[in-house]
C-alpha positions in Angstrom: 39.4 -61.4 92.7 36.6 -61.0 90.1 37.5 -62.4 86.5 36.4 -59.5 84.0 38.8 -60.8 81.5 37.4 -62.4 78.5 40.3 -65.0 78.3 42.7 -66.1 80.4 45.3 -69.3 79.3 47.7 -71.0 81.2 49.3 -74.0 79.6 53.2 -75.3 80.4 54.9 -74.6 77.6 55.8 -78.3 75.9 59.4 -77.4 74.9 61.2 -75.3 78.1 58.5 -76.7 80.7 57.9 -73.1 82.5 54.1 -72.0 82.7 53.0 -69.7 79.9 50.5 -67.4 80.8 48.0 -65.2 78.8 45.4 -62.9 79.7 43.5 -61.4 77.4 41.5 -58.6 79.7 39.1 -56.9 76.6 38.4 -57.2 72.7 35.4 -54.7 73.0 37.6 -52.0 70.8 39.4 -54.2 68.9 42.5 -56.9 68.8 44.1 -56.9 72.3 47.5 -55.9 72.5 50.6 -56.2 75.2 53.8 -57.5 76.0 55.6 -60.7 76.8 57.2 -60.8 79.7 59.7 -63.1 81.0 60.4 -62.9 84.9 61.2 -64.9 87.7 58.2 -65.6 90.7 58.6 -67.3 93.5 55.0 -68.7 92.6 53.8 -69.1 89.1 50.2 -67.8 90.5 52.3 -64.3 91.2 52.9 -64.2 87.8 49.3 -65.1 86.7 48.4 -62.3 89.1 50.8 -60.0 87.2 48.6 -60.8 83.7 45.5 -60.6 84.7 46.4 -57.1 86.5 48.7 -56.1 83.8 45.9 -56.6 80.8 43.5 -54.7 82.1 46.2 -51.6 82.2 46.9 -52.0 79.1 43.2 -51.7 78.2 42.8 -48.3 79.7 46.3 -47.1 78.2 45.4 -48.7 74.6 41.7 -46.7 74.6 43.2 -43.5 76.3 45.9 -43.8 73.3 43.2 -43.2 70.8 43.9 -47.3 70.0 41.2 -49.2 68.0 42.4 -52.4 70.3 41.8 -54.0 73.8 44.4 -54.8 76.7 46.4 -58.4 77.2 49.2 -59.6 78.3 51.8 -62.6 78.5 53.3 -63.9 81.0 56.3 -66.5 81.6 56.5 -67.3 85.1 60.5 -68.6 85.5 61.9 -70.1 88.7 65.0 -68.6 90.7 68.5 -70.1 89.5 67.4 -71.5 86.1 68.7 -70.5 82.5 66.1 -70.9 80.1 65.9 -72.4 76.3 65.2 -68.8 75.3 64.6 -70.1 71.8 62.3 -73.0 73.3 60.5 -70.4 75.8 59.3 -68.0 72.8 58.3 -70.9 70.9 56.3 -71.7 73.5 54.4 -68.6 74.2 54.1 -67.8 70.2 52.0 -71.5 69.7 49.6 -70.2 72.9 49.3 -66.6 70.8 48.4 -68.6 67.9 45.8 -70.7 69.5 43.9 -67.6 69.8 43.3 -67.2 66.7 44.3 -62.9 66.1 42.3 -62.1 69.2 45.8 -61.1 70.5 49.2 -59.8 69.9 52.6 -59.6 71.9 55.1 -57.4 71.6 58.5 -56.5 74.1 58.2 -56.1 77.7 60.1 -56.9 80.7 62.6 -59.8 79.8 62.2 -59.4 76.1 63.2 -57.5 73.4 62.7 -56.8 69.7 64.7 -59.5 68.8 63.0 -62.1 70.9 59.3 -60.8 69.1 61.4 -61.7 65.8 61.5 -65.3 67.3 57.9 -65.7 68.0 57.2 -64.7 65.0 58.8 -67.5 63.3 55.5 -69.5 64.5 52.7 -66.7 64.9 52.2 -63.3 62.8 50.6 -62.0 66.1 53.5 -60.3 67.3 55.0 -56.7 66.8 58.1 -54.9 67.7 59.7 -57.4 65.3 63.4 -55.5 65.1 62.0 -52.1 66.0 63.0 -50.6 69.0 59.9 -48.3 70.1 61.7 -46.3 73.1 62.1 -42.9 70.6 58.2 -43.2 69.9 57.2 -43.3 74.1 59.8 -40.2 75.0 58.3 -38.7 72.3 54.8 -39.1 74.3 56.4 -38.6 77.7 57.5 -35.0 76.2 54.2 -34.0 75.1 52.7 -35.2 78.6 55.7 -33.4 79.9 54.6 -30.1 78.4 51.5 -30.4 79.3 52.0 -31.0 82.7 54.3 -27.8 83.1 51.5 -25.8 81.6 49.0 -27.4 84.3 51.5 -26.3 86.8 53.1 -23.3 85.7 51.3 -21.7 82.8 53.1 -22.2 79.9 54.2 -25.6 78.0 58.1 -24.2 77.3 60.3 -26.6 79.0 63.1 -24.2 78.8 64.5 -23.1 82.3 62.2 -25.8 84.0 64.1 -28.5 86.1 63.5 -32.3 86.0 64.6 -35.6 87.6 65.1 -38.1 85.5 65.3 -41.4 87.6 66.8 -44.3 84.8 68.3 -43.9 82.2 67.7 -47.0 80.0 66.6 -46.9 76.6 63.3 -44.5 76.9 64.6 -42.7 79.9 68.0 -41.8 77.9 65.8 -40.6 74.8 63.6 -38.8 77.4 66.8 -37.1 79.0 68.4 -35.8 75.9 65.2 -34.2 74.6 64.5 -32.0 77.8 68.2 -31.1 77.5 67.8 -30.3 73.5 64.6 -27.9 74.9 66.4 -25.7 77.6 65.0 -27.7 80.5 68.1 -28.5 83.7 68.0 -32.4 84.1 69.8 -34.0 86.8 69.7 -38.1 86.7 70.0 -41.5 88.2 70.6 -44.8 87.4 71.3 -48.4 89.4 73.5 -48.8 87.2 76.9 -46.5 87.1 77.6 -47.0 83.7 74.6 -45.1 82.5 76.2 -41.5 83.9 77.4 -41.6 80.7 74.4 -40.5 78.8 73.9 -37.9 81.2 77.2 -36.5 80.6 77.2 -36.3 77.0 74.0 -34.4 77.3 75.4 -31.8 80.1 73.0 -33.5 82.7 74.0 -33.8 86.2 74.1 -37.0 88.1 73.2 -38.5 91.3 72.3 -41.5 93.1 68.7 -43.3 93.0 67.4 -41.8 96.1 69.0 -38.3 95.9 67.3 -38.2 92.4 64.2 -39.6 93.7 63.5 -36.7 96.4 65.9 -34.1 94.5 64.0 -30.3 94.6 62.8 -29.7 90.9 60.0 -29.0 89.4 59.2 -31.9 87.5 60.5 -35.9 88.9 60.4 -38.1 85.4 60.4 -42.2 86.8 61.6 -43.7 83.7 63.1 -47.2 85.4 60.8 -50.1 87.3 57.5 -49.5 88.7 56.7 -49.4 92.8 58.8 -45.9 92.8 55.6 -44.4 94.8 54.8 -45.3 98.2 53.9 -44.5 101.5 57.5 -43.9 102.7 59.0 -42.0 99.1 55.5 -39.6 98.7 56.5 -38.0 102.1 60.0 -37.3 100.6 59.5 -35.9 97.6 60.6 -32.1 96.8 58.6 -31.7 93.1 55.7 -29.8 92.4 54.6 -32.7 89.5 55.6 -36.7 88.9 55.1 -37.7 85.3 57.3 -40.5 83.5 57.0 -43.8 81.6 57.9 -45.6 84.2 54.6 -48.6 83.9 52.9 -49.0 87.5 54.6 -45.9 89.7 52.2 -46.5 92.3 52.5 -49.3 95.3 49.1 -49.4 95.6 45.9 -47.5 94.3 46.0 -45.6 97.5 49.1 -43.6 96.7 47.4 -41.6 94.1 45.7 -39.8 97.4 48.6 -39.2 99.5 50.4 -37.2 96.2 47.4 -35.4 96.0 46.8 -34.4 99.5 50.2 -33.4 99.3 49.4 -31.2 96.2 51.9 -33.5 93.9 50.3 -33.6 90.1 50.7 -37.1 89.3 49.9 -37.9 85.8 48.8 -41.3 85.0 51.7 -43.5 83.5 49.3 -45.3 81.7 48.7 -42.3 79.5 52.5 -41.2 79.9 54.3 -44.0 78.5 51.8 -44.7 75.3 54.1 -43.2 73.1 56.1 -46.6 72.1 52.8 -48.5 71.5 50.9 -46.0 69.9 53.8 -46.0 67.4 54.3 -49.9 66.8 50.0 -50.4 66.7 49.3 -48.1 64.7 52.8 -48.3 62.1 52.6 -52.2 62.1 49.0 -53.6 62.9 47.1 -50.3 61.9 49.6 -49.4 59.0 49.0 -45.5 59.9 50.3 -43.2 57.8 53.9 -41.5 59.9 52.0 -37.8 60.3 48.9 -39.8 61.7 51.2 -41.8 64.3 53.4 -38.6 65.0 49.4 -37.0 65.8 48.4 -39.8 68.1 51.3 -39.5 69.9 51.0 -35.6 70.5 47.8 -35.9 71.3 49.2 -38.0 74.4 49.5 -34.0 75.7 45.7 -33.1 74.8 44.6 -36.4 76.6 46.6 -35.6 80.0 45.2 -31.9 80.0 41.8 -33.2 79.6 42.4 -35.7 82.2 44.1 -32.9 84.5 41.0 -30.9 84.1 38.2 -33.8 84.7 40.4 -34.2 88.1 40.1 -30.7 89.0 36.2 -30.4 87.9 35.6 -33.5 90.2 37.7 -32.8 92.8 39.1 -36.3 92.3 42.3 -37.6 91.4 44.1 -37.7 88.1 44.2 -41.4 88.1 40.4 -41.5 89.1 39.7 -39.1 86.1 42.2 -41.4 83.6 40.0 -44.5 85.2 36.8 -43.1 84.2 37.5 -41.9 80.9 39.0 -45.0 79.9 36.2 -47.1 80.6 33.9 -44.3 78.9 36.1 -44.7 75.8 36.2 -48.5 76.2 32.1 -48.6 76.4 31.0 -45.7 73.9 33.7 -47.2 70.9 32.5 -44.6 68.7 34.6 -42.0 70.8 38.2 -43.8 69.7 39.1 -41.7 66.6 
């Protein structure tokens, strides 16, 4: 693997003993941003793996956002079987922020939450999220992307009458699920977890299991759990004419973007997707945007999937080829990020 980044730490943290990793991938816009996350790897070079691959997402999602700010990430890599010092672990990864010096800041991810960001800030001010939940800011982006990939597909951006599958219904994907049921659209909905039919009842949604969900016959499947949802085996099975979710990292591999696409699946790019939430917290707590400017940037998530949708078509590539490329023009012409 080539090392683009222009920063990678690792250090073991001196209070929980568990390797704190962060990559910084790019600064070339700005500040890099992205989340802390706290997972288990067999290997603790998995999870190093994870950063480096991770940042330089979030570099592409940050300038396809409209973001004045590069792409980083944090890793802690835990072992199997072991409870943490939770207190001791974010200590630990808010002293390795603040050795950077404001080149980068951490906000929730896998693992974390805003309350753990209100930890690490006791000991960095790099850190957002602090207390705010951001999942009503990204389903606000995945319905503008939404619209604008029924319009791709059908002509017109209403979302009343159209059907989705909404596979997870967490904290975005529940947001995400009650506002296609507050437009008209017919959601059906999965969860690993039973307890979450719930939220699909009180909004008149129909339920289902992961993998009925997954490869149910609508016109629109929303991923909105993990990542890895697309792969050589699910593509084959899948009964929708378009994917689009916040789900982060859909795809297995790279690859997969081809076989939805020889298939005549729309995929749009979850990098562009999902930007809702951090669009929000950058530009309301680093940026301190004005609420009508945020509440722009994050309906212009729609404008930047149609453009993307459009490059793809002109080029006869694929939408994430077409995302690829105009992230890194945005990323090397900085004059373009309004």
């Amino acid at each position: 693997m080539s090392l683009e980044h222009v920063r990678v730490v690792t250090e073991r943290g001196p209070r929980s003993g568990f390797p704190v990793i962060v990559a910084v991938h790019s600064t070339a816009l700005g500040q890099a941003i992205g989340g802390c996350r706290l997972s288990v790897y067999a290997d603790w070079r998995d999870g190093l793996e994870d950063a480096l691959r991770l940042s330089a997402a979030m570099t592409a999602k940050a300038a396809l956002a409209g973001l004045p700010n590069g792409g980083g990430k944090t890793v802690v890599a835990l072992p199997a079987g072991v409870a943490p010092d939770r207190r001791a672990v974010l200590h630990d990864v808010a002293d390795v922020i603040e050795s950077l010096g404001g080149d980068y800041a951490t906000g929730p991810d896998v693992g974390t939450g805003p309350d753990d960001m209100v930890t690490i800030g006791e000991r960095t001010p790099y850190v957002f999220c602090r207390g705010y939940d951001s999942s009503p800011g990204t389903a606000a982006g995945v319905l503008a992307a939404l619209r604008a990939v029924v319009a791709d597909r059908f002509g017109s951006h209403d979302l009343a009458g159209r059907s989705f599958a909404v596979l997870g219904v967490g904290r975005v994907g529940g947001h995400v699920l009650r506002l296609l049921t507050e437009a008209g659209a017919r959601v059906v909905a999965a969860d690993v977890d039973p307890s979450r039919r719930s939220v699909a009842d009180s909004f008149g949604a129909a339920w289902t299991d992961p993998h009925g969900c997954l490869t149910a016959e609508v016109d629109v499947l929303v991923p909105a759990a993990l990542g890895g949802v697309l792969t050589r085996k699910t593509v084959p099975e899948l009964r929708c004419a378009a994917v689009a979710g916040p789900a982060n990292n859909q795809l297995d591999r790279p690859g997969t973007a081809a076989l939805l696409h020889e298939r005549g699946i729309l995929w749009a790019p979850d990098v562009v997707v999902s930007a809702g939430g951090i669009i929000h917290a950058i530009g309301t707590e680093l940026h301190r945007e004005a609420p009508d400017r945020v509440a722009a940037r994050i309906g212009g998530i729609g404008d930047t999937l149609t453009r993307i949708l459009d490059a793809a078509r002109e080029t006869s590539s694929t939408p994430a080829e077409a995302a690829a490329r105009l992230a890194g023009w945005l990323v090397d012409y900085p004059a373009k990020i309004a």
